[in-house]
C-alpha positions in Angstrom: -29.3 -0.3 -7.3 -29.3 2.1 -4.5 -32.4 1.2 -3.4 -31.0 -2.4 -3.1 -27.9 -1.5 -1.2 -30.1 0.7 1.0 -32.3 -2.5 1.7 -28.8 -4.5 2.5 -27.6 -2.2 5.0 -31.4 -2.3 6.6 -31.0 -6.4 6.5 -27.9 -5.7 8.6 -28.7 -3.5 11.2 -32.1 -5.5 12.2 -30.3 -8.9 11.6 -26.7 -9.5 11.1 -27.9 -12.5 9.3 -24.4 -13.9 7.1 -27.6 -13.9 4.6 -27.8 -10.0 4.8 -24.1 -9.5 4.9 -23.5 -11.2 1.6 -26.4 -9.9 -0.1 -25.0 -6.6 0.5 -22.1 -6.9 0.0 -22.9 -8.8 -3.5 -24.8 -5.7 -4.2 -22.1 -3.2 -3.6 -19.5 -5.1 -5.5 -21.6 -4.9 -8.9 -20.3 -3.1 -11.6 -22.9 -0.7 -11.9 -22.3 0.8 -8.4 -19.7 3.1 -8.1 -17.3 3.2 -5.4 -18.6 6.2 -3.9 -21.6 4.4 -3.1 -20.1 2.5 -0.6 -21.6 3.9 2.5 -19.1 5.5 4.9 -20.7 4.1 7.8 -20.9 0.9 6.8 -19.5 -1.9 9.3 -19.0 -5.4 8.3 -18.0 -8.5 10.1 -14.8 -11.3 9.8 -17.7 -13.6 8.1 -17.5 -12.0 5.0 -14.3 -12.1 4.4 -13.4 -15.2 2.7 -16.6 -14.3 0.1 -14.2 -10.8 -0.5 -11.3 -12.6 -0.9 -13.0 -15.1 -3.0 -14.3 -12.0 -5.3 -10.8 -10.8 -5.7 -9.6 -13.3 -6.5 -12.1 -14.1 -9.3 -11.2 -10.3 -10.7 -7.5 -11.4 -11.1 -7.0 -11.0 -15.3 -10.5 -9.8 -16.0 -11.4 -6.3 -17.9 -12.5 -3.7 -15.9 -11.3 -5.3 -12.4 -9.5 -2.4 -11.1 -12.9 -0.7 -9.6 -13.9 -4.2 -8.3 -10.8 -4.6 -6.5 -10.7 -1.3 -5.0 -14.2 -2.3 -3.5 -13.1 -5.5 -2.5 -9.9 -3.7 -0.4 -12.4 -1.2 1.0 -15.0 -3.2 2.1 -12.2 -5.4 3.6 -11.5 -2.1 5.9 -14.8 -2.1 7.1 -14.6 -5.0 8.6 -15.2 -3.8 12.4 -14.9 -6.8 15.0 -12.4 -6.9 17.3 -9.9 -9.9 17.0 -10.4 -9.1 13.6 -8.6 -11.5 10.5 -9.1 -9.0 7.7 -5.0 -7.5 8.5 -4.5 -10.9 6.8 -6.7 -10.9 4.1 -5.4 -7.5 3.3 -1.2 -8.5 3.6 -2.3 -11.3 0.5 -3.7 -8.4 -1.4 -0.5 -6.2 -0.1 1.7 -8.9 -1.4 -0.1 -10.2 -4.3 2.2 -8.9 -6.9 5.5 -9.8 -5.3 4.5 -13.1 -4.1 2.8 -13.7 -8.1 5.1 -16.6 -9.8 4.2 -14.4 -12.7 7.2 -12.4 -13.8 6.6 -10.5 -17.2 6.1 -6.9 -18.0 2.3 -7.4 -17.5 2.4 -8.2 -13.6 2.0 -4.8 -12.9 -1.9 -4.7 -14.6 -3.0 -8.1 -12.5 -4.1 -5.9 -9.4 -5.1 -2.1 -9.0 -2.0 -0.7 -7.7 -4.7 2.0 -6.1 -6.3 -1.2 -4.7 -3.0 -2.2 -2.8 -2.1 1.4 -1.8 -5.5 1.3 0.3 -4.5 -2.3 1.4 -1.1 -0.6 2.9 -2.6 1.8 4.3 -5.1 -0.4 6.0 -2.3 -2.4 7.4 -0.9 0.8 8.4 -3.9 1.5 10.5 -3.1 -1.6 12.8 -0.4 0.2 14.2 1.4 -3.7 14.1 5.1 -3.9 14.1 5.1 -7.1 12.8 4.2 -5.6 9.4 7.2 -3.9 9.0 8.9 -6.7 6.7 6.0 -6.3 4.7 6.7 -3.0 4.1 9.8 -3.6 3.5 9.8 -6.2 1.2 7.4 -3.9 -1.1 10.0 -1.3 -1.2 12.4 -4.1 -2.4 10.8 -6.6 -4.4 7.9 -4.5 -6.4 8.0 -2.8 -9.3 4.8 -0.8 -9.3 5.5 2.7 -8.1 2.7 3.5 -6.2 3.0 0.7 -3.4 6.0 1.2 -2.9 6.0 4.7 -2.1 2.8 3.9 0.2 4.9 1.4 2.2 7.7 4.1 2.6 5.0 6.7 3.7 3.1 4.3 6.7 6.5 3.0 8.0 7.2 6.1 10.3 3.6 5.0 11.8 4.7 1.7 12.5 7.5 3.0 14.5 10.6 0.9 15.1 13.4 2.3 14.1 15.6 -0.7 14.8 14.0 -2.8 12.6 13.3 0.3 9.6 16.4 2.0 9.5 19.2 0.1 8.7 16.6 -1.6 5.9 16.1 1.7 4.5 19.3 2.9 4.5 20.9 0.0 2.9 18.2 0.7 0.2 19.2 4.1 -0.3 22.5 3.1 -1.1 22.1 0.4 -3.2 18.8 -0.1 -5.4 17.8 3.5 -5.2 20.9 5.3 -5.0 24.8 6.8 -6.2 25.2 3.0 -7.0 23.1 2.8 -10.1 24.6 5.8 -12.0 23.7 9.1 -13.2 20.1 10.0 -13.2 18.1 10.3 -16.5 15.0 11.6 -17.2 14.1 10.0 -19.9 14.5 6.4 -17.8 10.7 5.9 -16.7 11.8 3.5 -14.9 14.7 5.2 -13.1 12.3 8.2 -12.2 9.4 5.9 -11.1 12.4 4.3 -9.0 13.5 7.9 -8.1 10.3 8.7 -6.3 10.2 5.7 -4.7 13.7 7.0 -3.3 12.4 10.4 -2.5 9.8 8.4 -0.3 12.1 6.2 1.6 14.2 10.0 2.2 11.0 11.6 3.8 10.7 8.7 6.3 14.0 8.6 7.2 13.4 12.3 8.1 10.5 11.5 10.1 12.2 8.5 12.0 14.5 11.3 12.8 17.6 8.4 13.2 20.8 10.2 13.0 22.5 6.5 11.2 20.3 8.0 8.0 22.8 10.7 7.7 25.4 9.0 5.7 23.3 8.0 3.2 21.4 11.4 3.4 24.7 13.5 2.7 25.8 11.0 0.1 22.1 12.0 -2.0 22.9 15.4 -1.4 26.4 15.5 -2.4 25.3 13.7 -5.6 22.7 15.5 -7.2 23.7 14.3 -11.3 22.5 10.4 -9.5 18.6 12.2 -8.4 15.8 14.3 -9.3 15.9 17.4 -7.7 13.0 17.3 -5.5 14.7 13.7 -4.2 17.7 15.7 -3.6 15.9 18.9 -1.6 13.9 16.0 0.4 17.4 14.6 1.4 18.4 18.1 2.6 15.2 18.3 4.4 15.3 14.7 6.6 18.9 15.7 7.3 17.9 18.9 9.6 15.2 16.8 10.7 18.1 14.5 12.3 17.5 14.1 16.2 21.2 13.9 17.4 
């Protein structure tokens, strides 16, 4: 199998062929080829996206898809060309979850959540203000962890505080904060949610955005409604505070 993925990238460099690119590509997406084998050097055109979004879409529900679709995200970053279409190939995947008229327990297992962290962080890369609201909606709307905790992460990168801030804040107080209650540890979904909340804190430290502090000092001055590590990273973004 190597030998045939070797032989694809060859095809590649000599011809650029669409041929080339999908035989490749086909070859790298097989089950049988780890994702390590996915050469780092590997650069891929716009062309071959709609077959990777095609693939992903097939994976959707099948055994053994989460690999697959981890693939798929990565070879969606590879994509090289410049105007490039794969930051909206890789918002569907970003948003596949929230934007799935599927609403039972089971949503979370349609997509890798691993595959949609990569996704987020690809996005990220753009350095594109306009996904912001993206990144925002995940923090509201999902319900698997890791995403969300992504999104919070890449949002300092994207860098406009007019448009993160009060968002975040609101968030803070409301679906991740005093107003749900005491804390319990034994509420998976209230500590999954309380990570989340730790993440949002660590950007609003990073923003530096001295209209976080409210919400900052209303964490700290309610530890029984936090983790302790969400409440230390709320002490933290706080002195972080450029007044």
């Amino acid at each position: 199998m190597r030998g045939k993925i070797a032989y694809g990238i060859v095809l590649l460099a000599l011809y650029g062929s669409a041929l080339a690119q999908m035989e490749l590509v086909g070859s790298l997406l097989s089950p049988n080829v780890p994702i390590s084998a996915v050469p780092k050097e590997l650069k891929l055109p716009d062309p071959v996206l709609p077959y990777l979004q095609e693939e992903f879409n097939k994976s959707i529900g099948k055994d053994g898809a989460y690999d697959t679709q981890f693939k798929i995200v990565l070879l969606m970053t590879r994509v090289t060309n410049v105007p490039t279409k794969k930051y909206e190939y890789l918002e569907r995947v970003v948003l596949w979850e929230v934007n799935s008229p599927q609403k039972t327990a089971q949503k979370l297992f349609v997509v890798s959540p691993d595959a949609r962290v990569l996704a987020i962080q690809g996005l990220a890369a753009s350095s594109n203000k306009a996904y912001i609201p993206t990144m925002l909606r995940i923090i509201e709307r999902d319900t698997a962890t890791k995403p969300r905790i992504a999104a919070a992460q890449v949002l300092p990168a994207l860098g406009d505080r007019e448009l993160i801030v009060p968002k975040l804040v609101e968030l803070l107080r409301t679906k991740y904060g005093v107003a749900r209650g005491p804390f319990k540890e034994e509420d998976t979904q209230r500590f999954e949610d309380d990570r989340v909340a730790e993440a949002i804190i660590t950007s609003l430290g990073e923003l530096g955005d001295p209209r976080a502090f409210p919400a900052l000092l209303q964490v700290v001055m309610s530890p029984d409604s936090h983790r302790d590590d969400t409440v230390k990273a709320a002490w933290n973004a706080m002195q972080k505070l450029q007044w």
